[in-house]
C-alpha positions as CSV (number, residue, x, y, z in Angstrom):
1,X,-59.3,18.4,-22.4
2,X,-57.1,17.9,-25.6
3,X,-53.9,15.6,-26.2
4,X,-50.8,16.8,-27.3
5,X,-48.6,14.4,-29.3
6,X,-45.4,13.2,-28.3
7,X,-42.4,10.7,-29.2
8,X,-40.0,11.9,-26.1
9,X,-40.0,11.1,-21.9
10,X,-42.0,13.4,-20.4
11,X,-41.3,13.6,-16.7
12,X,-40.5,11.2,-14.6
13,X,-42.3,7.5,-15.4
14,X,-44.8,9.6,-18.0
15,X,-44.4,8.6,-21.7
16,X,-47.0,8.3,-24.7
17,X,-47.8,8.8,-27.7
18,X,-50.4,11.0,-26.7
19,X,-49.5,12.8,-23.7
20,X,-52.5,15.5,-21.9
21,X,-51.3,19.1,-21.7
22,X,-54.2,19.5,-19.1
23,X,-56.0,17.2,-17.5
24,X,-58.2,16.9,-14.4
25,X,-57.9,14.5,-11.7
26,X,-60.1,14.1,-8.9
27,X,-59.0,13.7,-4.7
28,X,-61.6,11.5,-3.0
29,X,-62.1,9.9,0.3
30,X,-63.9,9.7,3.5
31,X,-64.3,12.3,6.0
32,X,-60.7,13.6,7.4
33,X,-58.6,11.6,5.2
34,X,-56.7,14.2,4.1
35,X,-57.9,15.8,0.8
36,X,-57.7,19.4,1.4
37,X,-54.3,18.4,3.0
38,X,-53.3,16.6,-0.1
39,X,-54.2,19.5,-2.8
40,X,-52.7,22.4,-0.5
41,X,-49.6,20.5,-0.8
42,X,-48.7,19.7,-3.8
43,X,-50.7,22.8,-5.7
44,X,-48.3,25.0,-7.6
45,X,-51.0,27.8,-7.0
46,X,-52.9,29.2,-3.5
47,X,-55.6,26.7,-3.1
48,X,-59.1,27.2,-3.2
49,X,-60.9,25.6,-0.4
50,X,-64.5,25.7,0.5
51,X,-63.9,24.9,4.2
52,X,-66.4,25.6,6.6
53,X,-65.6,25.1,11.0
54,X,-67.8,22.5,12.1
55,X,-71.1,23.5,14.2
56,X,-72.7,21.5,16.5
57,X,-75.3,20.2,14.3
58,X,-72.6,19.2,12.4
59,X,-70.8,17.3,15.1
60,X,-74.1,15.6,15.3
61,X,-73.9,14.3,11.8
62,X,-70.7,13.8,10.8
63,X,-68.8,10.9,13.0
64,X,-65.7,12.2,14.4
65,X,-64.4,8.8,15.5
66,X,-60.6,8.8,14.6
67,X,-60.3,12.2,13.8
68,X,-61.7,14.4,16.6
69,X,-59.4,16.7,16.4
70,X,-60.6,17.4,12.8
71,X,-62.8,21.3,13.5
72,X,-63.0,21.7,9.8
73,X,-65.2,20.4,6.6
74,X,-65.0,21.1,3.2
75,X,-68.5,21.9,1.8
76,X,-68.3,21.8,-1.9
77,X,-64.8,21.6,-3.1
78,X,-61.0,21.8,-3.1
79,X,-58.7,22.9,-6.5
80,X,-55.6,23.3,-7.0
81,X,-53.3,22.9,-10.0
82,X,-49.6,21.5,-10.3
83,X,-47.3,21.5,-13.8
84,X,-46.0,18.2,-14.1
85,X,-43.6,19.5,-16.8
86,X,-43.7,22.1,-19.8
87,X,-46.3,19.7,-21.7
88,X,-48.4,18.0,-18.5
89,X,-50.6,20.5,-16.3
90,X,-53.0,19.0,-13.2
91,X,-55.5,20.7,-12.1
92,X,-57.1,18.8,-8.5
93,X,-60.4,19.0,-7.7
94,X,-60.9,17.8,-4.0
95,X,-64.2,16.4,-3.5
96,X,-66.5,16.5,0.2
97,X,-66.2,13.4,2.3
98,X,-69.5,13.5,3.9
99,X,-72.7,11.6,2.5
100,X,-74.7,15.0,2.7
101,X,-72.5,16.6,-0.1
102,X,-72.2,13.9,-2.7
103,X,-74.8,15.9,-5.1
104,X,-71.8,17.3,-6.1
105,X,-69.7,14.7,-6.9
106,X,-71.1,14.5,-10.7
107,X,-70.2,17.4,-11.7
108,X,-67.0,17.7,-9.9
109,X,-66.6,14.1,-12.1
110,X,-67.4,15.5,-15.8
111,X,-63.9,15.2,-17.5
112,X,-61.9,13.3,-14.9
113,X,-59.2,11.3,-16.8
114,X,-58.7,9.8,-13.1
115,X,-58.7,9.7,-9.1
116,X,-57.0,9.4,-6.0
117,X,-59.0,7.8,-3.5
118,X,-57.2,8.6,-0.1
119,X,-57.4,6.0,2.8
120,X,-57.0,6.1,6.5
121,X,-56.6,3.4,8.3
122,X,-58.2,4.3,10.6
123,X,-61.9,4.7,9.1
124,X,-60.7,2.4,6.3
125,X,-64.3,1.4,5.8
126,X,-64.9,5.4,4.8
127,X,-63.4,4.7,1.3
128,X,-66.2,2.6,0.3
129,X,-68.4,4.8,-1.0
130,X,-65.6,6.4,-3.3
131,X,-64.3,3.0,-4.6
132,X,-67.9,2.3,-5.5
133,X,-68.8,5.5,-7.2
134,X,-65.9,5.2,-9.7
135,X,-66.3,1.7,-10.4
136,X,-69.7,2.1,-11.0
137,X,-68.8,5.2,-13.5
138,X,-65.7,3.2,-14.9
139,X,-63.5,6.1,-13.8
140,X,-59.7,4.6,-13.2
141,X,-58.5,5.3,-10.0
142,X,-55.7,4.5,-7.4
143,X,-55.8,4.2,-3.6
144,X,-53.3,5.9,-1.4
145,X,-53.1,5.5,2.4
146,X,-52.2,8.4,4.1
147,X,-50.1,7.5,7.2
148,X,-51.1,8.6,10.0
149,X,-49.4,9.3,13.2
150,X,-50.0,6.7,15.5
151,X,-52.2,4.9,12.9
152,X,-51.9,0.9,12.2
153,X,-49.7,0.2,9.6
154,X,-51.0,-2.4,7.4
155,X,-49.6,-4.0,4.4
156,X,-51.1,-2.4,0.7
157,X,-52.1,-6.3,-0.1
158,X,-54.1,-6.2,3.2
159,X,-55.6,-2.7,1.9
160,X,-56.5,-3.9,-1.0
161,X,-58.1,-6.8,0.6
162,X,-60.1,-5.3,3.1
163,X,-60.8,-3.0,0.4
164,X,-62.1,-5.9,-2.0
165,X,-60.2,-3.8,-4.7
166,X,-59.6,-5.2,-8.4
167,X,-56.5,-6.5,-8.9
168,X,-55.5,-3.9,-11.4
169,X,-56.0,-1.0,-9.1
170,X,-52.5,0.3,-7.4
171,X,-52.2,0.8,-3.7
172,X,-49.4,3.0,-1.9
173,X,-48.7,4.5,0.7
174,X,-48.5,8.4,0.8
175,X,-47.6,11.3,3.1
176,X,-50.5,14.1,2.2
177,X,-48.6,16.7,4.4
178,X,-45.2,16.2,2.0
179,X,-45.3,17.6,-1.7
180,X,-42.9,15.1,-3.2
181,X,-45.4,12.6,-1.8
182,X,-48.0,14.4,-3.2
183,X,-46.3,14.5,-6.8
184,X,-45.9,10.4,-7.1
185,X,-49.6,9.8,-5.7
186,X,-50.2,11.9,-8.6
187,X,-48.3,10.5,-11.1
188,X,-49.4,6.8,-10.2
189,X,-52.8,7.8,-10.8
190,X,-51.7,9.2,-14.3
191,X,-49.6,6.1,-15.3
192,X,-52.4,4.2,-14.4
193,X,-55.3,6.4,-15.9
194,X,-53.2,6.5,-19.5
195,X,-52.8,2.6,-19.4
196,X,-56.5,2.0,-19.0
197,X,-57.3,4.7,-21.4
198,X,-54.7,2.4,-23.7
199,X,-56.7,-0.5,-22.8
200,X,-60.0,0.7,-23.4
201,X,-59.0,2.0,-27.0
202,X,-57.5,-1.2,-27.7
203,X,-60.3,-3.3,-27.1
204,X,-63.0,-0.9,-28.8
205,X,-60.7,-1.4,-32.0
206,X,-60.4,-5.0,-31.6
């Protein structure tokens, strides 16, 4: 996806000198954490969602601890898309929580500038396998803890913690049901994709 140059603010906390006009970003988590939540929210556009109700032979697979009220999976994908302003379009590609379905997290991953890895504190140990698969394929990403009704509040430095998280990654708390929530979650993880992106040009100069 191309850049646009720019020497003006464009939105609120995004400036650069080369700003995306489109750019994908990807919603990741564990099972229930609120992905399809998340992009149905904030998406400018009716969602598409690959949700499937849970069978039996699902219930069998998938652990429903935390979130039994959860009758619903998404099987392949969630997109939506949100205009930031007249020069910054996102378009969200919600990935499947379960183990069975990560075949398709590589190609829902080509051409990510970023991600959203969304936590519940409840099955905090469920973001594991997200924070691993973007280290491991250098993608930046953010964490943001969706808060839960009647879930423990913990502080973001614990989160990060328990999370064993680099220091550099952000951590904040989110609302996945509220839009305006939505919108900063997705502007943190653009700050913070654009700075490494900085940082990674800088040093392949130097």
């Amino acid at each position: 996806m191309g850049y646009a140059h720019s020497d003006r603010q464009d939105g609120p906390g995004v400036s650069d000198e080369a700003v995306p006009t489109a750019v994908k970003i990807l919603i990741a988590g564990g099972f229930g954490a609120g992905k399809t939540t998340l992009v149905g929210a904030v998406s400018e556009t009716r969602p598409l969602r690959t949700e499937e109700v849970l069978t039996e032979e699902g219930v069998s697979v998938d652990d429903l601890s935390g979130v039994e009220a959860k009758n619903t999976t998404t099987v392949a994908m969630d997109f939506g898309r949100i205009t930031i302003n007249e020069n910054l379009v996102l378009y969200l590609f919600g990935t499947p929580g379960q183990d069975r379905f990560w075949f398709v997290w590589d190609e829902l991953s080509l051409g990510a500038i970023g991600a959203v890895v969304l936590a519940d504190t409840r099955r905090l140990a469920d973001c594991f396998p997200s924070v691993d698969y973007f280290e491991k394929h250098g993608t930046p990403f953010i964490v943001a803890v969706n808060c839960f009704e009647g879930a423990r509040r913990y502080q973001l430095d614990e989160v990060k913690q328990a999370l064993s998280l680099d220091p550099g990654v952000p951590v904040l708390l989110c609302d996945a049901r509220e839009r305006e929530s939505g919108k900063d979650v997705l502007i943190a993880v653009l700050q913070h994709a654009m700075r490494s992106h900085r940082t990674t040009r800088r040093t392949s100069v130097g």
